[in-house]
BADREN-281954 format. One line per field, with one value per residue (C-alpha): residue number from 0; residue in three letters; chain; y negated, x, z. Coordinates in nm, 4 decimals. Each point is the difference from the previous one (the first is absolute). Example, Ala and Ser with C-alpha at 12.3 -4.5 7.8 and 13.67 -1.06 7.14 Angstrom:
<robas>
k	(0,1) $
r	(ALA,SER) $
c	(A,A) $
north	(0.4500,-0.3440) $
east	(1.2300,0.1370) $
up	(0.7800,-0.0660) $
</robas>
This chain:
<robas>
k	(0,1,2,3,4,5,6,7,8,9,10,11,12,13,14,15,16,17,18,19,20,21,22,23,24,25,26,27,28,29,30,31,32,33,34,35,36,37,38,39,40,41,42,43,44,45,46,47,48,49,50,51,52,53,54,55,56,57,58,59,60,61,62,63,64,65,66,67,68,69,70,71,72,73,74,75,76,77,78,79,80,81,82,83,84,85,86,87,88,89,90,91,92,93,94,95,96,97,98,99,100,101,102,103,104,105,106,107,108,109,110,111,112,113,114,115,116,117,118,119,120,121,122,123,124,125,126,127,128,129,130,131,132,133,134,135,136,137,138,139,140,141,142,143,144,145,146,147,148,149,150,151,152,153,154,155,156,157,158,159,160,161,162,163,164,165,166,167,168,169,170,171,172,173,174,175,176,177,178,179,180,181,182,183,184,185,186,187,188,189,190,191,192,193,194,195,196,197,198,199,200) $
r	(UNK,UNK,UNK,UNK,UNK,UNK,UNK,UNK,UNK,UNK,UNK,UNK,UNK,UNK,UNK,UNK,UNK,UNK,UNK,UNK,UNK,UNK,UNK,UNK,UNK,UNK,UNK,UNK,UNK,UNK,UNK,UNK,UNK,UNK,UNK,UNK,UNK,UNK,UNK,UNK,UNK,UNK,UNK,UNK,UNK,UNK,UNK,UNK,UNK,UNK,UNK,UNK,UNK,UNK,UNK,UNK,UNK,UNK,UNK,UNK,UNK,UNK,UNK,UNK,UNK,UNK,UNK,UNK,UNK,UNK,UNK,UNK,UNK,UNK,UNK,UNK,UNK,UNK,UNK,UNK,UNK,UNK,UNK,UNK,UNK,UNK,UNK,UNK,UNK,UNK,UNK,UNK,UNK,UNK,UNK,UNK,UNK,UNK,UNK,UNK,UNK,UNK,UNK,UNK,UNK,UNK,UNK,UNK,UNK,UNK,UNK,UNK,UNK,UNK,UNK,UNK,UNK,UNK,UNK,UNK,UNK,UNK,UNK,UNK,UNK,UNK,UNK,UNK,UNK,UNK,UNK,UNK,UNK,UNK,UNK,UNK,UNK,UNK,UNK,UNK,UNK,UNK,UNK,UNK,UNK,UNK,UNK,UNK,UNK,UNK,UNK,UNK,UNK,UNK,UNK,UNK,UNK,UNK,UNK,UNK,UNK,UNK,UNK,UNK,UNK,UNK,UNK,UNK,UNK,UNK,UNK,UNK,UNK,UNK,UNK,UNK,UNK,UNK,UNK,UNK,UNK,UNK,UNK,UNK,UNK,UNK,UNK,UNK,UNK,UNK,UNK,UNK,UNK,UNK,UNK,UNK,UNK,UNK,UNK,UNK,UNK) $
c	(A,A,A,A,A,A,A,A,A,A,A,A,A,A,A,A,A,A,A,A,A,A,A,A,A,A,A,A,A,A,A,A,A,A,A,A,A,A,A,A,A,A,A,A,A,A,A,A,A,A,A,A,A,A,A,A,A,A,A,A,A,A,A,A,A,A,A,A,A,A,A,A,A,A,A,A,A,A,A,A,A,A,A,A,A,A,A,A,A,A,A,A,A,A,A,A,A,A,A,A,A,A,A,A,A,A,A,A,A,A,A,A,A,A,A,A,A,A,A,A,A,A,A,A,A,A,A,A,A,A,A,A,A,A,A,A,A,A,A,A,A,A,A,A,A,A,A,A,A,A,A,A,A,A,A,A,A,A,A,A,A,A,A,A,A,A,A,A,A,A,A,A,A,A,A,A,A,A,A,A,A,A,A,A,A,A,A,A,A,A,A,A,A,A,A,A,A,A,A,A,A) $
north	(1.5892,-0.2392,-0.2101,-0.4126,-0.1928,-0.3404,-0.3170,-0.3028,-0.0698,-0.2955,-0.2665,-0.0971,0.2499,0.2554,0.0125,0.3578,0.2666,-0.0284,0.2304,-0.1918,0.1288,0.1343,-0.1950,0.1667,0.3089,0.3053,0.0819,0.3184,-0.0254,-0.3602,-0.1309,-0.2955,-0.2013,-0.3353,0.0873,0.0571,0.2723,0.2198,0.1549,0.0559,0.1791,0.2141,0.0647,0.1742,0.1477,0.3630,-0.0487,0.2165,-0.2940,-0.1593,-0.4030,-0.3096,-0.3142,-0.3118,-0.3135,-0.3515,-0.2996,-0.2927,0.0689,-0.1191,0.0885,0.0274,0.2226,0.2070,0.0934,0.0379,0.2476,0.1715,0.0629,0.1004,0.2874,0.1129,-0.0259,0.2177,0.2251,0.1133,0.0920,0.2625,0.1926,0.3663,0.1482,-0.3634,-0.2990,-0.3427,-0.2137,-0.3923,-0.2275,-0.3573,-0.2789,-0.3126,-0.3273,-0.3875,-0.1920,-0.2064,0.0418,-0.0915,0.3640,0.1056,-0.2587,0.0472,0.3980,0.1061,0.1677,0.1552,0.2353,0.0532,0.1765,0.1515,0.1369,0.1379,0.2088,0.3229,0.1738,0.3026,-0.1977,-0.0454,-0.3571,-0.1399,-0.3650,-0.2549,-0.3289,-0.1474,-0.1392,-0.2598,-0.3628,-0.0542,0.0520,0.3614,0.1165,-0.1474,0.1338,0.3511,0.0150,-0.0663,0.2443,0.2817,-0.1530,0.0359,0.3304,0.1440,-0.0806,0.0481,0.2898,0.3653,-0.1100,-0.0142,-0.2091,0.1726,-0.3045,-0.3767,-0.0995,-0.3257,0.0042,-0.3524,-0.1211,-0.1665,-0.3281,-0.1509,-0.2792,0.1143,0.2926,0.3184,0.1875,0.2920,0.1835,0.0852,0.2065,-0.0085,0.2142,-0.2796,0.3203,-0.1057,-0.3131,0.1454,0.2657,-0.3429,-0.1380,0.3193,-0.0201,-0.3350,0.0362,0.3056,-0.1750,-0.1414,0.3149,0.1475,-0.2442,-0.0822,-0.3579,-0.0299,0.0058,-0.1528,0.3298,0.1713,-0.1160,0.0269,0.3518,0.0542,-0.1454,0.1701,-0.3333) $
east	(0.4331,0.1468,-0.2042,0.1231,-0.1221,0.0825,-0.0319,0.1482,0.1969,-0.0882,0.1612,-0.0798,0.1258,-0.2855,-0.1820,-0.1195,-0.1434,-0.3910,-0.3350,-0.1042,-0.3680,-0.0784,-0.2991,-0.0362,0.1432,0.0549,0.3042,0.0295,0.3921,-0.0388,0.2934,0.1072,0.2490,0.1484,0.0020,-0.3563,0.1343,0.1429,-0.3637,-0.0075,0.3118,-0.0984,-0.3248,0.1989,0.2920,-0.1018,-0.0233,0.2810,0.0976,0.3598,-0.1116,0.2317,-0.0732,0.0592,0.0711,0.0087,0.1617,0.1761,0.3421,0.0496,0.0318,-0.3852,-0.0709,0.3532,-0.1793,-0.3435,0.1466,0.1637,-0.3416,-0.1316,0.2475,-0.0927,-0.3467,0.0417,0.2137,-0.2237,-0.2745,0.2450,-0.0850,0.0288,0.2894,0.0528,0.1873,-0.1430,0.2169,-0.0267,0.0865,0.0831,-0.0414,0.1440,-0.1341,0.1196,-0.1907,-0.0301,-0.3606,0.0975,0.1374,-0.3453,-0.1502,0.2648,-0.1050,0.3590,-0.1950,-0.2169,0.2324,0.1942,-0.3219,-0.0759,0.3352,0.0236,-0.3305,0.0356,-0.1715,-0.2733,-0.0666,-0.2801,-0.0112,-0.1219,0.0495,-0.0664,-0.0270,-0.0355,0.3821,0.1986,-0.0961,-0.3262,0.2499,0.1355,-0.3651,-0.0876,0.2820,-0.0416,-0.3387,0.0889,0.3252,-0.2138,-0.2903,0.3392,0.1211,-0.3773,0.0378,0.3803,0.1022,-0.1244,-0.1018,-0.3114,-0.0792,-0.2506,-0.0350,0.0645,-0.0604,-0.0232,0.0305,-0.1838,0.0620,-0.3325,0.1156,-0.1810,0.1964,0.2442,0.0081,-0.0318,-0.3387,-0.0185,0.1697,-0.1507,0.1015,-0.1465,0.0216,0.0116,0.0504,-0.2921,0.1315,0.2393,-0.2530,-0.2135,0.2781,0.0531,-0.3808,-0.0248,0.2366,-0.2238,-0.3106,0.0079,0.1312,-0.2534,-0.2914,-0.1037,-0.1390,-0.1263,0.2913,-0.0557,-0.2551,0.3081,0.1940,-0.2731,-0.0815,0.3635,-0.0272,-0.3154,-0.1647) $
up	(-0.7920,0.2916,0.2141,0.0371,0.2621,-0.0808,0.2361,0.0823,0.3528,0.1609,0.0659,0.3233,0.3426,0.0368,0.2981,0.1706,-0.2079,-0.0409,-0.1327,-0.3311,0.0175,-0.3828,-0.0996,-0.4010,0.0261,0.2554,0.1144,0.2806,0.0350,0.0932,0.2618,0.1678,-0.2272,-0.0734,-0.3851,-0.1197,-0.2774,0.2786,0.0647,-0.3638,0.0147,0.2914,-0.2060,-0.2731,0.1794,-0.0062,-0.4203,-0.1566,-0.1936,0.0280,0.2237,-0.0442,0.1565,-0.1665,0.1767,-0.1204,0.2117,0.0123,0.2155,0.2882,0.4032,0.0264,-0.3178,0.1222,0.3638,-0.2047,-0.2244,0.2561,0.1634,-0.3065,-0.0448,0.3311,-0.0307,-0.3106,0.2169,0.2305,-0.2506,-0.0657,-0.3947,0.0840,-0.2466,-0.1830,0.1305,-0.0758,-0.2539,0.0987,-0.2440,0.1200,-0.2884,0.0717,-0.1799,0.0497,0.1973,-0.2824,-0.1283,-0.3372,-0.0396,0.0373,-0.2181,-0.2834,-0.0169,0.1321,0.3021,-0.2004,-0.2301,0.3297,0.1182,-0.3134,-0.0444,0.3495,-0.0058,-0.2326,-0.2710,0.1181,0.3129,0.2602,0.1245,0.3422,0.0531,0.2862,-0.0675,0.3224,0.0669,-0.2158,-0.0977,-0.1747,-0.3762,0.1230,0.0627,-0.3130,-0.1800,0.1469,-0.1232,-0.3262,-0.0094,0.0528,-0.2924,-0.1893,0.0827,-0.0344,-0.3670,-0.1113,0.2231,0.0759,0.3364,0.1965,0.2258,0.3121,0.2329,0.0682,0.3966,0.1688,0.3573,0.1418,0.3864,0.1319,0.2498,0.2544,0.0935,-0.1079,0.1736,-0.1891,0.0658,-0.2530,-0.3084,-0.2908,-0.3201,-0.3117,-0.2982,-0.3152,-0.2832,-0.1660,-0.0812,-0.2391,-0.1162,-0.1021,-0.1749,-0.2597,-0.0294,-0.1067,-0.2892,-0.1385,0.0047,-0.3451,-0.1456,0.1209,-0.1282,0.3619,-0.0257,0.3737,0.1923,0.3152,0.0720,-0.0869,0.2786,0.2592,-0.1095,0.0925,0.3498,0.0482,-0.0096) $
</robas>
């Protein structure tokens, strides 16, 4: 099996590295990080499974000096006995290669059969979150994949001055999603229960 961690780099220059508090989830190997999937990754990296990091961005000089923290955040986790791969996708700023589905198979091709995915969603424009989301809806169905976790990290402002970090685990979202589409097979007629049964509602 190999671990993927995919995210999206922002676009904007990254400020210093923060504590995104976990608000659905625990995680014990939680760090300080500018890319919310890094505590994920330091989560999992005593698992004997082979990581790669996937990275999405439009290039430019921002995204080049964001990457280039990203591979040194994912240096210093350090995987005892493995080195981290990091792939770096590159995609047009124009947002009609995300609308037109060209993004899409670019993700789907990248990420490989008998693999465990992790995905943020918290970087990109609005379409790349979007589009991420539904890349790994895809890739749940067509590919021998699974994936173990979507995160959102959110930055609470107060005039526009960031006052806290927060992570959240949106799994279930996708869990909901395969549910819904085995409702009628299954004869269920009252499917809104359904859904808050799954939330624990």
């Amino acid at each position: 099996m190999q671990e993927v961690y995919l995210t999206a780099v922002p676009l904007q220059p990254l400020g210093p590295k923060v504590l995104y508090e976990t608000k659905n989830y625990e995680n014990p190997a939680n760090i300080e990080t500018c890319f919310p999937i890094i505590p994920i990754l330091n989560r999992n990296a005593g698992t004997p499974e082979g990581k790669t990091v996937i990275a999405v961005r439009t290039k430019n000089d921002d995204t080049d000096r964001n990457m280039d923290k990203l591979r040194e955040e994912v240096r210093l986790i350090g995987v005892s006995g493995n080195s981290i791969e990091i792939r770096d996708i590159a995609v047009p700023e124009d947002q009609m290669e995300i609308v037109n589905g060209s993004f899409l198979m670019n993700v789907l091709d990248t990420i490989e059969d008998d693999s465990l995915i992790f995905a943020d969603i918290t970087y990109g424009t609005k379409l790349t979150s979007v589009m991420l989301v539904y890349a790994l809806l895809a890739i749940d169905r067509i590919k021998d994949t699974e994936v173990k976790g979507i995160y959102y990290g959110e930055v609470v402002r107060e005039n526009n001055i960031p006052k806290a970090y927060f992570s959240y685990d949106m799994t279930r979202l996708m869990v909901m999603s395969g549910s819904i589409e085995s409702l009628d097979r299954l004869g269920i007629t009252d499917k809104r229960r359904m859904i808050e049964r799954l939330f624990g509602l």
